[in-house]
C-alpha atoms as a printed R data frame, in Angstrom:
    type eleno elety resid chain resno       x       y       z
1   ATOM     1    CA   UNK     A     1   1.042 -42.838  -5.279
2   ATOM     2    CA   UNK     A     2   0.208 -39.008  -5.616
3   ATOM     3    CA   UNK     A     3   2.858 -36.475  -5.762
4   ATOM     4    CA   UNK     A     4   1.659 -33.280  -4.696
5   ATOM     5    CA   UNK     A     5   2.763 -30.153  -6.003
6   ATOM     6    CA   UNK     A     6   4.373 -27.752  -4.271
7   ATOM     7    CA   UNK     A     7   2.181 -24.419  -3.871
8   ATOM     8    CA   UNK     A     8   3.389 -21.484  -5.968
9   ATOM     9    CA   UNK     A     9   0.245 -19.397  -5.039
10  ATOM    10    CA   UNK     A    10   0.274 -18.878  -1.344
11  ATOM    11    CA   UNK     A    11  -3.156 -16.298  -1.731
12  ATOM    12    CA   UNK     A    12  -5.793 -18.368  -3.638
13  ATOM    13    CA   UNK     A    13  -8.817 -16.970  -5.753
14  ATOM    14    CA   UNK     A    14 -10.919 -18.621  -3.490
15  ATOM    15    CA   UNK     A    15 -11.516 -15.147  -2.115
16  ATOM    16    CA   UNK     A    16 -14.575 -12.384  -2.859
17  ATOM    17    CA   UNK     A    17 -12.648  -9.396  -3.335
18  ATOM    18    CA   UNK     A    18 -13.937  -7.086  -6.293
19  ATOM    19    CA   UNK     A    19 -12.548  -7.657  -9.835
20  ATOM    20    CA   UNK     A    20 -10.087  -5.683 -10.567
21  ATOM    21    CA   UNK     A    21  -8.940  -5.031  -7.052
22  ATOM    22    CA   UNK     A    22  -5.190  -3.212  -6.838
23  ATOM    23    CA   UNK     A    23  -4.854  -5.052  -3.553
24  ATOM    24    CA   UNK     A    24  -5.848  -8.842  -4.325
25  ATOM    25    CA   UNK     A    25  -3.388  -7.986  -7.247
26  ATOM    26    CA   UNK     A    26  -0.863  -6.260  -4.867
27  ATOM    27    CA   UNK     A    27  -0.516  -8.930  -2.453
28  ATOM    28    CA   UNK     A    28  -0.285 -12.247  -3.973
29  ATOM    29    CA   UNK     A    29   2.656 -10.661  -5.775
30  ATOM    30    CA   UNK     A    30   4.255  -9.968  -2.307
31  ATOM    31    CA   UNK     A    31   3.576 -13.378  -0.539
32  ATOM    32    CA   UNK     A    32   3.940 -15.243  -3.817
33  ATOM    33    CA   UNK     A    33   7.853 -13.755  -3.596
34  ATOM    34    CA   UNK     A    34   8.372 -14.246  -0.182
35  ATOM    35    CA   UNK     A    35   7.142 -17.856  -0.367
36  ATOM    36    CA   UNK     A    36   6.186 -20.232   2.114
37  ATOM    37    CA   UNK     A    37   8.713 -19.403   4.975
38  ATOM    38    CA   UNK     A    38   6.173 -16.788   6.151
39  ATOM    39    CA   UNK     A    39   4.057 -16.000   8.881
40  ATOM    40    CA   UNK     A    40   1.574 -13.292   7.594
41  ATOM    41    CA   UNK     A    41   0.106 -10.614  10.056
42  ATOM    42    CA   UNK     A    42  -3.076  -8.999   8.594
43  ATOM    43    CA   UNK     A    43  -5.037  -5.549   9.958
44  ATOM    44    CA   UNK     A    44  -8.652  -5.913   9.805
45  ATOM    45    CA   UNK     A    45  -9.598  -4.279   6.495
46  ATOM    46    CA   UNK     A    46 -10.604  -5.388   3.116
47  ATOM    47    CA   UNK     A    47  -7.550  -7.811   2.672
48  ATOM    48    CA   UNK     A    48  -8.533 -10.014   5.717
49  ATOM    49    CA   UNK     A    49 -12.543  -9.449   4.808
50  ATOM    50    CA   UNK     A    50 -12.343 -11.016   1.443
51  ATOM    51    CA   UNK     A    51  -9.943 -13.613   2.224
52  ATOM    52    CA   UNK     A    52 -10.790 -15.537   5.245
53  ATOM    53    CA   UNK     A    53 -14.760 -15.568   4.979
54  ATOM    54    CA   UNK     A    54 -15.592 -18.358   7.965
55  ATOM    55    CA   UNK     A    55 -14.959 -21.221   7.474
56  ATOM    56    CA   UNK     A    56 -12.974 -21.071   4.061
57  ATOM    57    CA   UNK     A    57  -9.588 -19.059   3.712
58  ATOM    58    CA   UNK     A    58  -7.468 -18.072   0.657
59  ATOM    59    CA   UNK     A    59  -4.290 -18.589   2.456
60  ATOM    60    CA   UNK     A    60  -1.593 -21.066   1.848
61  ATOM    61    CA   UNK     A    61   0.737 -20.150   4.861
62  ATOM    62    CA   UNK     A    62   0.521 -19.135   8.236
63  ATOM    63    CA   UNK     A    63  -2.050 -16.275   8.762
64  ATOM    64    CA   UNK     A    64  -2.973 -14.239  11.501
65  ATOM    65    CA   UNK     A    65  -5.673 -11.742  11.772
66  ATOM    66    CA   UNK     A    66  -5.374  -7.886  14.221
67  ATOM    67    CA   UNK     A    67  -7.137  -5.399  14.875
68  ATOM    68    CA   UNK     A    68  -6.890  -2.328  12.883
69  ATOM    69    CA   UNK     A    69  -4.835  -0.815  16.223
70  ATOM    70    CA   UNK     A    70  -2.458  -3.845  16.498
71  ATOM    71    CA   UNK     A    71  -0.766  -5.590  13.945
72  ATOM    72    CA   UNK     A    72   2.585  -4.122  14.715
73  ATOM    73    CA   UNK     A    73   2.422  -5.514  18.833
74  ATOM    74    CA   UNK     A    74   1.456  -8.242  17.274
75  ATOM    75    CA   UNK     A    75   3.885  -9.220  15.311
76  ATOM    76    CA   UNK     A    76   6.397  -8.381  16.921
77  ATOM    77    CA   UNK     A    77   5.001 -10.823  20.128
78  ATOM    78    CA   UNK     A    78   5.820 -13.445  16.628
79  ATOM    79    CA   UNK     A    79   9.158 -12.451  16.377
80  ATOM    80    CA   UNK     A    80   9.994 -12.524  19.912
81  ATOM    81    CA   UNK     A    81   8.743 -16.344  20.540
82  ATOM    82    CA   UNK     A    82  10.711 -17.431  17.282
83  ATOM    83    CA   UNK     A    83  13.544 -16.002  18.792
84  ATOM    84    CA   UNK     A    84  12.484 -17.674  22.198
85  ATOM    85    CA   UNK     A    85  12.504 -21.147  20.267
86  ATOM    86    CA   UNK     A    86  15.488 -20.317  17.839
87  ATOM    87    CA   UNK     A    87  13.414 -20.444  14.887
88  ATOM    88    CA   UNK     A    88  13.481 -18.163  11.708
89  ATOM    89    CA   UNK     A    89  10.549 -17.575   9.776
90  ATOM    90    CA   UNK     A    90  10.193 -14.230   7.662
91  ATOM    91    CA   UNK     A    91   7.619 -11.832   9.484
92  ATOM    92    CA   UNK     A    92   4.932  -9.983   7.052
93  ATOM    93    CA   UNK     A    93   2.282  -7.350   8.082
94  ATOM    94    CA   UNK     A    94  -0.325  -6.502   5.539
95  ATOM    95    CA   UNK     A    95  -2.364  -4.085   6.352
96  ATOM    96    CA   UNK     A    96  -3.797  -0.829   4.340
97  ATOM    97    CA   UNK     A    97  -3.962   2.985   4.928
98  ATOM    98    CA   UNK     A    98  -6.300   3.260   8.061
99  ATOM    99    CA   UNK     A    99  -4.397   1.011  10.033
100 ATOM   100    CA   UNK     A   100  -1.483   2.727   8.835
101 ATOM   101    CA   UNK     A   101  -1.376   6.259   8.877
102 ATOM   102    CA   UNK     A   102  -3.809   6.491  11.508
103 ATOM   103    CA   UNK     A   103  -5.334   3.841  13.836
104 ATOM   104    CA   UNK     A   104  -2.176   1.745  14.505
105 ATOM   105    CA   UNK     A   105   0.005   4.854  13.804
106 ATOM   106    CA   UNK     A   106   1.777   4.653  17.320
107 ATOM   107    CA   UNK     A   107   2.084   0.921  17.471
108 ATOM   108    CA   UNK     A   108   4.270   1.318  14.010
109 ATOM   109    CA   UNK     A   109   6.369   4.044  15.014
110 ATOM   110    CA   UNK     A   110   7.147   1.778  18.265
111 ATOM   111    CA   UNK     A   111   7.933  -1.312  16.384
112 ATOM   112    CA   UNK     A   112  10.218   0.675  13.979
113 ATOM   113    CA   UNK     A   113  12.038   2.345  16.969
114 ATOM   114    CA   UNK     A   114  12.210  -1.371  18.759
115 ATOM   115    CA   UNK     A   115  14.181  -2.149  15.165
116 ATOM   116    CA   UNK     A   116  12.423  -5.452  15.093
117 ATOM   117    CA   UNK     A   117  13.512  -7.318  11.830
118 ATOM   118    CA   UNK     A   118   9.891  -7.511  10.227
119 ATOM   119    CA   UNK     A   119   8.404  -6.279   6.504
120 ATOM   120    CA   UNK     A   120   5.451  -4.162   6.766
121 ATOM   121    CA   UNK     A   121   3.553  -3.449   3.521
122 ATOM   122    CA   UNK     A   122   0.760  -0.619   3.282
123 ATOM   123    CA   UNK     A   123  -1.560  -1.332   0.331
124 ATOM   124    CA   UNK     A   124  -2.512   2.022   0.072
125 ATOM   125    CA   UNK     A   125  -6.037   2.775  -1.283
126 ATOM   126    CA   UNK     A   126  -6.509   5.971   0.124
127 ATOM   127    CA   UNK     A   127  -9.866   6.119   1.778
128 ATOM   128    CA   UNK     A   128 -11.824   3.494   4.397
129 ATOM   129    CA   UNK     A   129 -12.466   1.007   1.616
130 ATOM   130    CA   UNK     A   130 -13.790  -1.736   3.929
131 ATOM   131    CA   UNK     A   131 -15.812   0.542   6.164
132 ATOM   132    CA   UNK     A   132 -17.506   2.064   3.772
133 ATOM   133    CA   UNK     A   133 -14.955   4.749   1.876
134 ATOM   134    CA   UNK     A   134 -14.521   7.226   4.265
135 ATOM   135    CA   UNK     A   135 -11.709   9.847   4.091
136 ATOM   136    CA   UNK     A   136  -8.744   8.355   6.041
137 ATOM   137    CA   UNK     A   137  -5.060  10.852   6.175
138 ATOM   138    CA   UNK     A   138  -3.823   9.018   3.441
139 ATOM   139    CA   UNK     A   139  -6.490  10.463   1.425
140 ATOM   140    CA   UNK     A   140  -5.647  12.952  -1.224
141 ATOM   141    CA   UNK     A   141  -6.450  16.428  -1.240
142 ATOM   142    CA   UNK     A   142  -9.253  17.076  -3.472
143 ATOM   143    CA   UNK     A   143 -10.868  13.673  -2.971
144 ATOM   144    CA   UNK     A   144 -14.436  12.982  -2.960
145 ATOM   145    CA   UNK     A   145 -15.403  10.505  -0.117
146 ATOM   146    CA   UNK     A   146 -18.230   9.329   2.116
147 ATOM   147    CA   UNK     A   147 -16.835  11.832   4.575
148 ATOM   148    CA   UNK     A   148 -15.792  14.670   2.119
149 ATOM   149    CA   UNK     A   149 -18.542  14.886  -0.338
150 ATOM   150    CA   UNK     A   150 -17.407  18.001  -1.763
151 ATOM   151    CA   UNK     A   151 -13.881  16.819  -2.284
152 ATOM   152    CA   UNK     A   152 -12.739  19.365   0.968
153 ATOM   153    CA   UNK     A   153 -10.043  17.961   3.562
154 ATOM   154    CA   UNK     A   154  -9.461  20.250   6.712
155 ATOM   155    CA   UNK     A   155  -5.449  19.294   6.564
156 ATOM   156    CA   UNK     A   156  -4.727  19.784   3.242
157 ATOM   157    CA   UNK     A   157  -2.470  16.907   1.672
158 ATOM   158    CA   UNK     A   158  -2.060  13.088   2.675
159 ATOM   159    CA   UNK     A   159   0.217  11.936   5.192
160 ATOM   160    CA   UNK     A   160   3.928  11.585   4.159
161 ATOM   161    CA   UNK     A   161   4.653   7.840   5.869
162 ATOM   162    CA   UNK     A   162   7.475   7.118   3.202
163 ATOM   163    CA   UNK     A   163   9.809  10.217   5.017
164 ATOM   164    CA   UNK     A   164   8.109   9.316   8.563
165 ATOM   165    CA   UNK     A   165   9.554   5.893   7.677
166 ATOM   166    CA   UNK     A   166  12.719   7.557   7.182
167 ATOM   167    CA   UNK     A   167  12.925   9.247   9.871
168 ATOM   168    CA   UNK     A   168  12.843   6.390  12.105
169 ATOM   169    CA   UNK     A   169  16.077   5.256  10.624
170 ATOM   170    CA   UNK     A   170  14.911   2.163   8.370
171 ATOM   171    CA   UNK     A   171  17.374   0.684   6.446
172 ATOM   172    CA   UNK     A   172  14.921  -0.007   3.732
173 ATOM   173    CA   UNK     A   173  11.903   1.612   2.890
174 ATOM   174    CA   UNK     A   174  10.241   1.917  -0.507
175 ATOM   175    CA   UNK     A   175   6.781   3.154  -2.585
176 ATOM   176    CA   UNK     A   176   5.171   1.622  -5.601
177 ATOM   177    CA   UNK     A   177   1.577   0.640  -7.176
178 ATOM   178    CA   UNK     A   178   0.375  -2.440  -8.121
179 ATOM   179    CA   UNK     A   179   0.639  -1.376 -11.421
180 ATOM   180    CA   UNK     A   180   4.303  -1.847 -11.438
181 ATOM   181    CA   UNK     A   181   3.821  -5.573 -10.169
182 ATOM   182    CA   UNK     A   182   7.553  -6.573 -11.515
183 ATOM   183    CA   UNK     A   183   8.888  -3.401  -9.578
184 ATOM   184    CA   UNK     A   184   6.943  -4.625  -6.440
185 ATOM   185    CA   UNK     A   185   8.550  -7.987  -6.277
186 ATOM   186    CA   UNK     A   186  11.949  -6.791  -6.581
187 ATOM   187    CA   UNK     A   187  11.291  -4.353  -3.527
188 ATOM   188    CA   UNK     A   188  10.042  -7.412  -1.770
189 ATOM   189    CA   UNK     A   189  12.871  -8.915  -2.455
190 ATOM   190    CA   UNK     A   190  15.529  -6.487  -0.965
191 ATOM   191    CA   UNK     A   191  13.299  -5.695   2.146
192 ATOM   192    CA   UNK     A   192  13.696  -9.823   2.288
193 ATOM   193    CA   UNK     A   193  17.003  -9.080   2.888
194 ATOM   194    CA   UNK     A   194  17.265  -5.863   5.017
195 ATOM   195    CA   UNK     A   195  18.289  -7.061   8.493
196 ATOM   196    CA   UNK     A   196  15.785  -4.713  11.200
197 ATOM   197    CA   UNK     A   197  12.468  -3.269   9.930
198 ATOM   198    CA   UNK     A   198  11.373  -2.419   6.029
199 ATOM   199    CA   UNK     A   199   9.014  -0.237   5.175
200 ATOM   200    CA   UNK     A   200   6.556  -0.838   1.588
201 ATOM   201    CA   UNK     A   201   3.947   1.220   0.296
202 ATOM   202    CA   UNK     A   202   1.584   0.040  -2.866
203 ATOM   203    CA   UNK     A   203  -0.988   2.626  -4.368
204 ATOM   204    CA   UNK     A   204  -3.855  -0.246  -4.569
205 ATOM   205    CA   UNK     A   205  -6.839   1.130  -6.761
206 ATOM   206    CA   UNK     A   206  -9.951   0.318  -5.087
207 ATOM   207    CA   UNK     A   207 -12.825   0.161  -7.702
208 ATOM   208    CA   UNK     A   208 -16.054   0.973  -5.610
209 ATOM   209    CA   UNK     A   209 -13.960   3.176  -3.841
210 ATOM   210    CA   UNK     A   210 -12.399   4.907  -6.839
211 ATOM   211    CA   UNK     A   211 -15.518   4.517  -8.808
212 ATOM   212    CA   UNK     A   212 -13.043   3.144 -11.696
213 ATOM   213    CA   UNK     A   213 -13.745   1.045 -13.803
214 ATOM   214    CA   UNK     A   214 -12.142  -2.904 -13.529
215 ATOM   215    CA   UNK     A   215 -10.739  -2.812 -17.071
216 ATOM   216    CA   UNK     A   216  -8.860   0.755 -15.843
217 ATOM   217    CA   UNK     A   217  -7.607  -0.379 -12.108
218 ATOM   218    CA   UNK     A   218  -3.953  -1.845 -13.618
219 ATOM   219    CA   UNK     A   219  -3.921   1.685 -15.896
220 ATOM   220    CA   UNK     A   220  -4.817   4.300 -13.098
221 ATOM   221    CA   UNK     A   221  -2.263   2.928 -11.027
222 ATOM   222    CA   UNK     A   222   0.934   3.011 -13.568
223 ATOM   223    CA   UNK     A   223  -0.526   6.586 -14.637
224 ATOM   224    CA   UNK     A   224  -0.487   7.961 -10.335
225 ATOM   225    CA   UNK     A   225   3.065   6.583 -11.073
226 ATOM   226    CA   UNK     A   226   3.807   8.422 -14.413
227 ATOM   227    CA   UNK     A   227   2.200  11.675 -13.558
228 ATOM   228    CA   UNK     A   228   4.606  11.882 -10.505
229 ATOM   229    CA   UNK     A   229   1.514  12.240  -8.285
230 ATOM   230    CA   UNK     A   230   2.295   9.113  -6.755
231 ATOM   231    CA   UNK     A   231   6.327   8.375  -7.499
232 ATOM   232    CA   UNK     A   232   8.224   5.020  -7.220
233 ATOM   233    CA   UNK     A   233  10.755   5.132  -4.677
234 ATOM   234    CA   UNK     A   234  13.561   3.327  -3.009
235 ATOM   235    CA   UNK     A   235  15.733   4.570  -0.206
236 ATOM   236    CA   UNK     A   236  18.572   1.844   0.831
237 ATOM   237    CA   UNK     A   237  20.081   3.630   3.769
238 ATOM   238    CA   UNK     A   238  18.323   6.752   3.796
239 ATOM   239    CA   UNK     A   239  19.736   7.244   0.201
240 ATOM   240    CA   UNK     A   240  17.411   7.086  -2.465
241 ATOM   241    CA   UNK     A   241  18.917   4.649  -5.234
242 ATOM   242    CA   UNK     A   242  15.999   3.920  -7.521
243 ATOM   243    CA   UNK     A   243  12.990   5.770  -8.832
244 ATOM   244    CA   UNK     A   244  10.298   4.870 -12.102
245 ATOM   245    CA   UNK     A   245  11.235   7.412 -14.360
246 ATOM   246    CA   UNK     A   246   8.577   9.614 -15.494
247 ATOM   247    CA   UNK     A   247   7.788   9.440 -19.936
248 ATOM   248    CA   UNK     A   248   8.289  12.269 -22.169
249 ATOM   249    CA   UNK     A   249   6.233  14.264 -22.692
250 ATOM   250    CA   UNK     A   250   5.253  14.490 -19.267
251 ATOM   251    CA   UNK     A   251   1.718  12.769 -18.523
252 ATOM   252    CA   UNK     A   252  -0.731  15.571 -16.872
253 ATOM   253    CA   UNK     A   253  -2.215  14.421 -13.255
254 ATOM   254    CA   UNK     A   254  -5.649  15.187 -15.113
255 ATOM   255    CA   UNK     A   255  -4.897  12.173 -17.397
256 ATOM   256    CA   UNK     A   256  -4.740  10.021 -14.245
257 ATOM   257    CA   UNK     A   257  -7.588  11.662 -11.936
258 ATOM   258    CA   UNK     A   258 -10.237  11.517 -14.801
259 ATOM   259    CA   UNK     A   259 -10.305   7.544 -14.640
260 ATOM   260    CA   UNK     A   260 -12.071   8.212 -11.329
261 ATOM   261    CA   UNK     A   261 -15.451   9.659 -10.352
262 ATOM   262    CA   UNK     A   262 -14.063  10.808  -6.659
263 ATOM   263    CA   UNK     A   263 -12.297  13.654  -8.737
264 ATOM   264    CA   UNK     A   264 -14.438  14.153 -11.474
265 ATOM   265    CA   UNK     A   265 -16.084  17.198 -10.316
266 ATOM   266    CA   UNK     A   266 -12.907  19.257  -9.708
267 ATOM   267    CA   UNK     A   267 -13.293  19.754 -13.206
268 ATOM   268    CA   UNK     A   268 -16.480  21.453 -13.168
269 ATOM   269    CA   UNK     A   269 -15.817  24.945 -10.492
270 ATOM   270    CA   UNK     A   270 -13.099  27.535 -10.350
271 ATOM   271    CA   UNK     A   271 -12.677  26.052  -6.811
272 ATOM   272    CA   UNK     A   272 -12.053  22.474  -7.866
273 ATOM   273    CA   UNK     A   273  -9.880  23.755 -11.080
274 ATOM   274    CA   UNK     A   274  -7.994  25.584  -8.354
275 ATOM   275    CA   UNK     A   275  -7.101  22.123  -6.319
276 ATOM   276    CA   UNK     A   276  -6.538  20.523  -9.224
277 ATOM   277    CA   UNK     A   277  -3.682  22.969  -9.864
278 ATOM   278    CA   UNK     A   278  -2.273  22.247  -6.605
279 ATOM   279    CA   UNK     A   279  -2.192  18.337  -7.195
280 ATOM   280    CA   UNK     A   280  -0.443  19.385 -10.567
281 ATOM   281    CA   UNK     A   281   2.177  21.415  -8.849
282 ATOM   282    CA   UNK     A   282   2.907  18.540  -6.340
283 ATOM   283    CA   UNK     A   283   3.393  16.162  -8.969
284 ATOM   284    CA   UNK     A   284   5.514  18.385 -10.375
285 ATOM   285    CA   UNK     A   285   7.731  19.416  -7.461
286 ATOM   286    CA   UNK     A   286   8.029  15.459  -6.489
287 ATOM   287    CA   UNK     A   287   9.670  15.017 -10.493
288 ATOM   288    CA   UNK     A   288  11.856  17.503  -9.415
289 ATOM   289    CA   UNK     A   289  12.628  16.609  -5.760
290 ATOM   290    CA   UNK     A   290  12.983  12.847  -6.606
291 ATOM   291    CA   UNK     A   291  14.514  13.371 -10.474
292 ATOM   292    CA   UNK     A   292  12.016  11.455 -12.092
């Protein structure tokens, strides 16, 4: 008689994402934590691309693939027929920055004023990774991309989600990178246990995208963190209760941008020195805004 094991690893490496990628990395630690009482909901983008290749798939639980517009509607449709069949089952949307901040903007904003009891988690790698890096409004300022070859966006900084979270009244809403992977479960964790929405967003380097290199991607994510270009956060509330604490002396947001090629040639014109000035002075007024 064979005993089977139970499954620990509910996102296989049976998948064909890059090496090194923040958000292979990013999300097995959130489903792995969650565990197998989970329905997943997953926005078209590089996460569903690389795991569910016809007729294989690197999930161990119940997945379910949207559209970039819909994974909100969608699982929220979930949560309603569990209810309908008084069921529980803990209700995960994965998706990344496009469907985020801009495609399914609306349908998130609806589902967090519905107050629908579901975790979404944006792995945020700041450009159309899966579509072949163009600049989406989570990408930063500065940036060079497929649509902003000269490092030039029209609007100025990304997106702030984490206080348009907020201001929808979320109980629970939180930022990290999956260079903080211990930090990441433990906000996994609490959202597990915030009755209504929670709201989790994980700076995911994306090497092709980044142009970094795979031995760097864990690195340039802990130093977005560390420069306070990118801050941990936790709001319980609407109170913020936890940050990662900046080190001393206080790491220049040169020593993080320099990893990666979409920034390296702000370093070369009194125009790009000039934006690279203003990412330093936003790192430096979120250390001071958040008391890193």
């Amino acid at each position: 008689m064979t005993i089977k094991k139970p499954i620990t690893n509910f996102l296989s490496a049976e998948n064909s994402a890059c090496a090194g990628c923040g958000q292979i990395t990013a999300s097995r630690a959130v489903v792995n934590t969650l565990g197998p009482d989970t329905i997943v909901v997953n926005a078209t983008g590089c996460l569903e691309v690389t795991t569910s290749q016809y007729p294989s798939s690197a999930w161990k639980l119940p997945w379910i693939h949207s559209l970039f517009a819909n994974p909100a509607p969608l699982a929220s449709g979930i949560l309603a027929a569990l209810r309908q069949q008084k069921k529980k089952a803990k209700i995960l949307i994965q998706a990344g920055d496009g469907s985020t901040f801009d495609i399914g903007f609306g349908a998130v904003s609806g589902m967090w004023d519905r107050g629908d009891d579901i975790i979404y988690v944006c792995y945020d790698n700041e450009v159309y990774a899966n579509t072949g890096m163009q600049a989406s409004a989570a990408t930063p300022y500065g940036s060079r991309t497929t649509t902003t070859p000269y490092g030039k966006l029209l609007d100025g900084h990304k997106k702030n989600m984490i206080d348009i979270a907020l201001s929808h009244g979320l109980k629970y809403v939180a930022q990290t990178t999956a260079g903080f992977i211990d930090d990441l479960k433990e906000k996994v964790i609490k959202a597990s246990k915030t009755n209504g929405p929670s709201y989790i967003q994980v700076l995911s380097p994306c090497v092709p995208g980044w142009s970094v290199a795979i031995a760097d991607s864990v690195k340039v994510a802990q130093l977005a963190s560390l420069s306070g270009l990118y801050p941990g956060l936790e709001y319980v509330n609407g109170e913020l209760t936890k940050v990662i604490k900046i080190t001393r002396p206080q790491i220049k947001v040169w020593e993080y941008l320099q990893y990666q090629s979409r920034f390296r040639h702000l370093a070369k014109t009194k125009e790009g020195q000039a934006i690279l000035a203003e990412l330093q002075a936003l790192a430096d007024s979120n250390i001071k805004k958040y008391r890193l």
